[in-house]
C-alpha positions as CSV (number, residue, x, y, z in Angstrom):
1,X,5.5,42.0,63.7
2,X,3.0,40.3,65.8
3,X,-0.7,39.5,64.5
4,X,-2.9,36.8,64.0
5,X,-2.9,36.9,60.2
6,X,0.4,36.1,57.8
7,X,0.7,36.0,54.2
8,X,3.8,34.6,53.1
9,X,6.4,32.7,50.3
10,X,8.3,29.9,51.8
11,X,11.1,28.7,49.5
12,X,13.2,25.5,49.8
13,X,15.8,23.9,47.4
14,X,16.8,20.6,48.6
15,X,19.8,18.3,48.7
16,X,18.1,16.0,45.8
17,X,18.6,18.9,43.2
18,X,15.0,18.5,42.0
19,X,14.8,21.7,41.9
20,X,13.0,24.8,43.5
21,X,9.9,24.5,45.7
22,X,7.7,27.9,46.5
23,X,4.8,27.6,48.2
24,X,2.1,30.6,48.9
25,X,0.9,30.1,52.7
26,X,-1.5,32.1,54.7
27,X,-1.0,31.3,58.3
28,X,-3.3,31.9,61.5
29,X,-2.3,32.2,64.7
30,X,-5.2,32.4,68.2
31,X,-3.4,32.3,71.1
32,X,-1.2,29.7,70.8
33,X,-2.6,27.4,68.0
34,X,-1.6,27.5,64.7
35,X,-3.5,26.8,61.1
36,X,-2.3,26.9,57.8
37,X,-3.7,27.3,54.3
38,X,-1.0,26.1,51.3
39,X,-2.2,27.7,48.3
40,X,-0.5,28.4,45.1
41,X,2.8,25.8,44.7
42,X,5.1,25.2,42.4
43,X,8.5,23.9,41.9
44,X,10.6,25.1,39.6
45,X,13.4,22.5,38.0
46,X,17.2,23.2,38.0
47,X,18.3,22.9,34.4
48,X,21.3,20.7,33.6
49,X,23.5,23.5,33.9
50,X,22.6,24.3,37.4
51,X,22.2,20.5,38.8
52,X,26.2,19.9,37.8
53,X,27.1,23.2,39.2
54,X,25.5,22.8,42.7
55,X,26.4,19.2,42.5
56,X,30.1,20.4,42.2
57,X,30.0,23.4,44.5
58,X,31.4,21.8,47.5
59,X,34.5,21.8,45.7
60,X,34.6,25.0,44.5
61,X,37.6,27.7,45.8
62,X,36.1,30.6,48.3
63,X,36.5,33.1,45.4
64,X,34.3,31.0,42.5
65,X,31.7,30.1,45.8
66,X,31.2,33.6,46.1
67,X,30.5,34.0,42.1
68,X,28.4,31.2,42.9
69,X,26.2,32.5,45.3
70,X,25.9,36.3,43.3
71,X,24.7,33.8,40.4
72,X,22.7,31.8,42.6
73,X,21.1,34.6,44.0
74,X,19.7,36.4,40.8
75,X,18.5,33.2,39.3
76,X,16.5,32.2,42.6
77,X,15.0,35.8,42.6
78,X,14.0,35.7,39.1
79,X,12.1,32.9,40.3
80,X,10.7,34.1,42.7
81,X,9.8,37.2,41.0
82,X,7.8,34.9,38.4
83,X,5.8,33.0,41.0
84,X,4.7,36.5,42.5
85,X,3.8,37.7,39.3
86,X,2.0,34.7,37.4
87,X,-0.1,33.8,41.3
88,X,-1.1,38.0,41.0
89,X,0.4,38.0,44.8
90,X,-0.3,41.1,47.1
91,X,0.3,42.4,50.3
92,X,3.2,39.4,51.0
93,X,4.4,39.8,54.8
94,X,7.7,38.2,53.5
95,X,9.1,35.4,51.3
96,X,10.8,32.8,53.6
97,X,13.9,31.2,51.8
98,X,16.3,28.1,52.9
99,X,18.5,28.9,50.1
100,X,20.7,25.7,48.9
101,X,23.0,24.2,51.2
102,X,26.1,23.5,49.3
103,X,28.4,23.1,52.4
104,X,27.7,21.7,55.9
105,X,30.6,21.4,58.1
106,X,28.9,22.2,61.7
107,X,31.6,19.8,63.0
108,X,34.1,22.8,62.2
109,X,31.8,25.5,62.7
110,X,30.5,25.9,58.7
111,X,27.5,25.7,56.9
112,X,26.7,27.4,53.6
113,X,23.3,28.1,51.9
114,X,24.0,30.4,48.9
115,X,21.1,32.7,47.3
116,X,20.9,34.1,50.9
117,X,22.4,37.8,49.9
118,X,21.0,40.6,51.4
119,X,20.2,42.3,47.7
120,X,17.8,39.3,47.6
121,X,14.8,41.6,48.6
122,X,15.6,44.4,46.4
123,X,15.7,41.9,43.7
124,X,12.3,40.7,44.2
125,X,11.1,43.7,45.7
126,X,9.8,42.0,49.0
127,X,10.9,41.6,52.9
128,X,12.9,38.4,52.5
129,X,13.3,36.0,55.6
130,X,16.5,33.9,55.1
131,X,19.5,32.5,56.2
132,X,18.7,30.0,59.1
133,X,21.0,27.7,59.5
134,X,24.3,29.9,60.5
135,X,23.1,31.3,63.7
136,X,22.5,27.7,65.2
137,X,26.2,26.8,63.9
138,X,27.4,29.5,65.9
139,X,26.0,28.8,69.1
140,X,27.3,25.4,68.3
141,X,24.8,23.6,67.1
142,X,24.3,21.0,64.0
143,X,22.1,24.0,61.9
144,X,20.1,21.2,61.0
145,X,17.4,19.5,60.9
146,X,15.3,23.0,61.2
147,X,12.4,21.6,60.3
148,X,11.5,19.9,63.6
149,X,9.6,22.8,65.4
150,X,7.2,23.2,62.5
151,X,6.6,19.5,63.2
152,X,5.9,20.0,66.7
153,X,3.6,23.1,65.8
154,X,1.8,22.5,62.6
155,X,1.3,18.2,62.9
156,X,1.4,17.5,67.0
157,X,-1.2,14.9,65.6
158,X,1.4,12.0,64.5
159,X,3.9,10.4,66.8
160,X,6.9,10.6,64.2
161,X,7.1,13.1,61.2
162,X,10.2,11.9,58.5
163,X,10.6,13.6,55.5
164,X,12.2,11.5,52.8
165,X,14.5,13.5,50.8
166,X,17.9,14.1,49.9
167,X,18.5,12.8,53.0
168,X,16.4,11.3,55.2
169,X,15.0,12.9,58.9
170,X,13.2,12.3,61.7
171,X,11.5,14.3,64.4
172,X,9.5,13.0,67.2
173,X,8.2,14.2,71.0
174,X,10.6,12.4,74.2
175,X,9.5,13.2,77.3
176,X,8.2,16.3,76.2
177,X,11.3,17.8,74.8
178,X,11.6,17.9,70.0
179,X,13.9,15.5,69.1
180,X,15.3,15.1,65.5
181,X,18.2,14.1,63.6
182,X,19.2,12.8,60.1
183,X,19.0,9.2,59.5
184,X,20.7,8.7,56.2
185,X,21.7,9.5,52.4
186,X,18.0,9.0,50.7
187,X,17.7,11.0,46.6
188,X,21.5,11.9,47.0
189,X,22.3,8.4,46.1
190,X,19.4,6.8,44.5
191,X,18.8,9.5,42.0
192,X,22.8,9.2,41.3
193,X,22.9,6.0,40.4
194,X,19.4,6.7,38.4
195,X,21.1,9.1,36.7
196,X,24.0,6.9,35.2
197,X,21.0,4.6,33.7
198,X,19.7,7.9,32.3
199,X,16.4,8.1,34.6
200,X,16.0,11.0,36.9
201,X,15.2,8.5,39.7
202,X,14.0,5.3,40.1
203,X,9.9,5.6,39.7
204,X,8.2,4.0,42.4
205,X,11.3,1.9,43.4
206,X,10.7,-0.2,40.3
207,X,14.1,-1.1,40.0
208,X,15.2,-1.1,43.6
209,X,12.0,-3.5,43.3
210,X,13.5,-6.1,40.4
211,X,17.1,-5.8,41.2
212,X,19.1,-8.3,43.7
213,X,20.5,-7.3,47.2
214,X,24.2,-7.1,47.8
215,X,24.2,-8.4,51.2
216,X,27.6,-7.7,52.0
217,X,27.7,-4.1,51.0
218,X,24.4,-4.2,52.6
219,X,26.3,-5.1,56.1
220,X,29.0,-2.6,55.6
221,X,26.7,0.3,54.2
222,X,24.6,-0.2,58.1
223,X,28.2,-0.6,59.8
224,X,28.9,2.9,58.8
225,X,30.3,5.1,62.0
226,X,27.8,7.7,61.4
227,X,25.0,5.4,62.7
228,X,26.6,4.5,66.1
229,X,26.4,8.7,67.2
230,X,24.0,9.7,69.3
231,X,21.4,13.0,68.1
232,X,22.1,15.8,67.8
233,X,23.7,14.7,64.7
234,X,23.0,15.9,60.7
235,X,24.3,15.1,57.3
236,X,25.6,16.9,54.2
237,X,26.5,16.1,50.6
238,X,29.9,16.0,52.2
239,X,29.1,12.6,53.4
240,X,27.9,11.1,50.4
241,X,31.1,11.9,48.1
242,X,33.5,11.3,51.0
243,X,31.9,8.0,52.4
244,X,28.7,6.5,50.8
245,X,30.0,6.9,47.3
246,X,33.4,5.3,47.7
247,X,32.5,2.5,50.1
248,X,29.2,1.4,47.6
249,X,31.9,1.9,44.8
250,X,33.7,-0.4,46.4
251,X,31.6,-3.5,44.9
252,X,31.4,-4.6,41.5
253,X,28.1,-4.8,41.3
254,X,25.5,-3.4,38.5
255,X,24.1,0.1,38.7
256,X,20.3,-1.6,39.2
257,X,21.8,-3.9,42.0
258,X,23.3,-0.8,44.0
259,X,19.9,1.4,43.9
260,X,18.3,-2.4,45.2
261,X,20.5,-2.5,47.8
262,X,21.0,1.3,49.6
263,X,16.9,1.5,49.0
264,X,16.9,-1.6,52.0
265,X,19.6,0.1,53.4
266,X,17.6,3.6,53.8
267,X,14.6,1.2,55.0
268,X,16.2,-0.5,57.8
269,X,18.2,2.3,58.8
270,X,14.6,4.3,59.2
271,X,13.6,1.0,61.3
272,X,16.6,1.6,63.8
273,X,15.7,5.2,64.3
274,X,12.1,4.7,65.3
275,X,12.6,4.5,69.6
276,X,8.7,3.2,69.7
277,X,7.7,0.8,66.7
278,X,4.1,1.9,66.8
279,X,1.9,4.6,66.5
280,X,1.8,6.7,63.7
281,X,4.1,8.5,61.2
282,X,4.0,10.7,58.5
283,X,6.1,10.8,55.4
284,X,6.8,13.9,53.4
285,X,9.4,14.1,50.6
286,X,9.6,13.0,47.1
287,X,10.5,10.0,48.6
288,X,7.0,9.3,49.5
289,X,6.3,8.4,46.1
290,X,9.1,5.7,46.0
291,X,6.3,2.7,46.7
292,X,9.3,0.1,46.6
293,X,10.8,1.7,50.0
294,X,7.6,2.7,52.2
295,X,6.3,-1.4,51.5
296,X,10.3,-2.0,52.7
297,X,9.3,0.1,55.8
298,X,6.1,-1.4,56.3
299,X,7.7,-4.7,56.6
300,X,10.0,-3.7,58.7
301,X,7.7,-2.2,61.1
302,X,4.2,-3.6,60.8
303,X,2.6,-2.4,64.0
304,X,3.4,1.7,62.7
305,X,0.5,3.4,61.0
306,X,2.1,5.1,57.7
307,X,0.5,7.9,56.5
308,X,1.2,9.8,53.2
309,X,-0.5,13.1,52.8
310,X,-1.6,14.9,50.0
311,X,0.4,15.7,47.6
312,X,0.9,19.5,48.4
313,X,1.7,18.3,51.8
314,X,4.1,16.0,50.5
315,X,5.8,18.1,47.7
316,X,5.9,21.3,49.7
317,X,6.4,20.6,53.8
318,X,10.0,22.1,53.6
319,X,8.7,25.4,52.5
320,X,5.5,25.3,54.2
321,X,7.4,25.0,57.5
322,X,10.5,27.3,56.2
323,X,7.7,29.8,55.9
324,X,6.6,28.8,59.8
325,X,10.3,29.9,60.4
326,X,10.1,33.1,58.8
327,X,7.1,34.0,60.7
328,X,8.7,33.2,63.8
329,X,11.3,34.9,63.1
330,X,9.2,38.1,62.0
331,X,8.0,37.4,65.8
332,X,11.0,37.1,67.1
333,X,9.8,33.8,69.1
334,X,11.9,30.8,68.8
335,X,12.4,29.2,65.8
336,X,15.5,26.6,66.3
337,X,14.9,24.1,69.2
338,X,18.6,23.5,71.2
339,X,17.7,19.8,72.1
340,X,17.5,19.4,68.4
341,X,20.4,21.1,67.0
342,X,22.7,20.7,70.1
343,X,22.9,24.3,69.9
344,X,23.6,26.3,73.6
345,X,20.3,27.6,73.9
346,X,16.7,28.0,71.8
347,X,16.8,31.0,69.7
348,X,15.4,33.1,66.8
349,X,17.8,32.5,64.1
350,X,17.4,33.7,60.4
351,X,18.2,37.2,58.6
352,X,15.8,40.0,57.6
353,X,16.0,42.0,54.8
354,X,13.9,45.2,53.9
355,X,12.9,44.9,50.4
């Protein structure tokens, strides 16, 4: 489907369990420049329900998985079904979806997004773009970060682009060739111990803010092995209940104290990432709003220029850019970048379904 002109759904549900973000995008393409218009937004919450069931999906048997995703799958169409019909959307090219990752394994060849069935587009009664990540696995890549290309198209402008969210990622231009990886476990771990002081997460980094450093957690949290590999290299909630959980468990120190100490933790790990600490970067991610960590940042690396966007831009840059995919995809152009990913070769990865 090639044309200049494409009016499309991107949908994302992230790691952090905040719930669903859709996003209505009308994107231009002359020649090879791209320009996008976010419209109509809006992210739909998981209710408690559905936060402790995707939270516990990794441990699920194959069978109940696959109840899972059926489940999955009608609830995220229902939503999507909404957003079409309270925006009074028309004439959609196609609605772009992640899905939610509740296993990522590319180490053994598996990743898992549920709420990518094919009846999908019949439920919502639209072309449906989905399904991203397995392709890359299979040509044996990380299926992740995917986000990077939409970076290197859509904000060529800054020098590093990170999104701050469930986990956090980087992407950056090296001698002309994307490069992007995760750095570490962001919302995953300070909205779970937020949780346990009944918060949803820690506004603003207030109590990463007031709360006292455990320096020797501190030094073991940045000794972790995952740190020392070299990119292509991604995370999954697989690390933070196998490693970050138990090691930070570890100490016997308060609730307030932990949240202090993995927010420097996330900051200084960001610091190590960046090859070049100038220039400028933008942050994305409901992390962006966690004041606490972006002064931590600052302070870290004075000399970089920080910019947070708007909030649309920060809220909804996942689905703006998985919407970028699905276009590409619709294109059949190259939507997964191999010096990312460590996959064998750049390809168009994702599944289309006729509605």
């Amino acid at each position: 489907m090639i044309k200049e002109n494409y009016n499309v759904i991107g949908v994302m549900s992230g790691t952090s369990l905040d719930g669903v973000d859709l996003a209505h995008i009308e994107f231009t393409v002359i020649g090879k420049i791209w320009h996008f218009n976010i419209k109509e937004t809006q992210t739909v919450p998981y209710n408690s329900e559905w936060v402790t069931l995707l939270k516990n999906a990794i441990s699920l048997s194959k069978t109940d998985l696959e109840r899972l995703d059926q489940t999955y799958t009608q609830l995220l169409a229902s939503i999507i079904k909404n957003f079409i019909s309270s925006n009074k959307l028309s004439e959609i090219d196609a609605v772009c979806s992640h899905g939610h990752t509740v296993l990522h394994q590319p180490h053994k060849g598996i990743t898992l997004q549920i709420g990518n069935l094919k009846e999908i587009a019949h439920l919502i009664g639209q072309d449906v773009v989905c399904d991203f990540r397995i392709d890359d696995v299979k040509l044996g890549g990380q299926g992740a970060p995917l986000v990077p290309i939409g970076d290197k198209i859509l904000f060529s402008q800054y020098d590093y682009c990170m999104n701050l969210g469930g986990f956090s990622n980087i992407s950056y231009s090296h001698n002309n060739v994307q490069v992007a990886y995760d750095i570490s476990a962001v919302n995953t771990i300070l909205n779970h111990y937020a949780n346990q002081l009944g918060l949803s997460y820690d506004d603003k980094g207030g109590i990463a803010k007031r709360a006292k450093v455990n320096d020797e957690l501190l030094t073991e949290l940045n000794n972790l092995e995952y740190y020392k590999k070299n990119y292509p290299k991604s995370l999954g909630f697989e690390f933070v209940k196998e490693i970050a959980l138990p090691l930070i468990e570890k100490y016997n120190s308060t609730t307030e104290d932990k949240i202090a100490t993995f927010t420097k933790h996330i900051a200084i790990q960001i610091a190590n990432a960046l090859p070049n600490k100038e220039g400028s970067i933008l942050i994305t991610g409901g992390g962006a709003y966690n004041t606490f960590l972006i002064e931590e940042i600052k302070r870290l690396v004075p000399k970089l220029k920080i910019v947070i966007p708007d909030s649309e831009t920060i809220e909804f840059k996942e689905a703006l850019i998985f919407g970028l995919l699905g276009v590409l995809k619709l294109r059949d152009e190259i939507n997964v970048l191999k010096s990312v990913t460590g996959a064998s070769m750049d390809h168009s990865s994702g599944k289309i379904y006729k509605k």
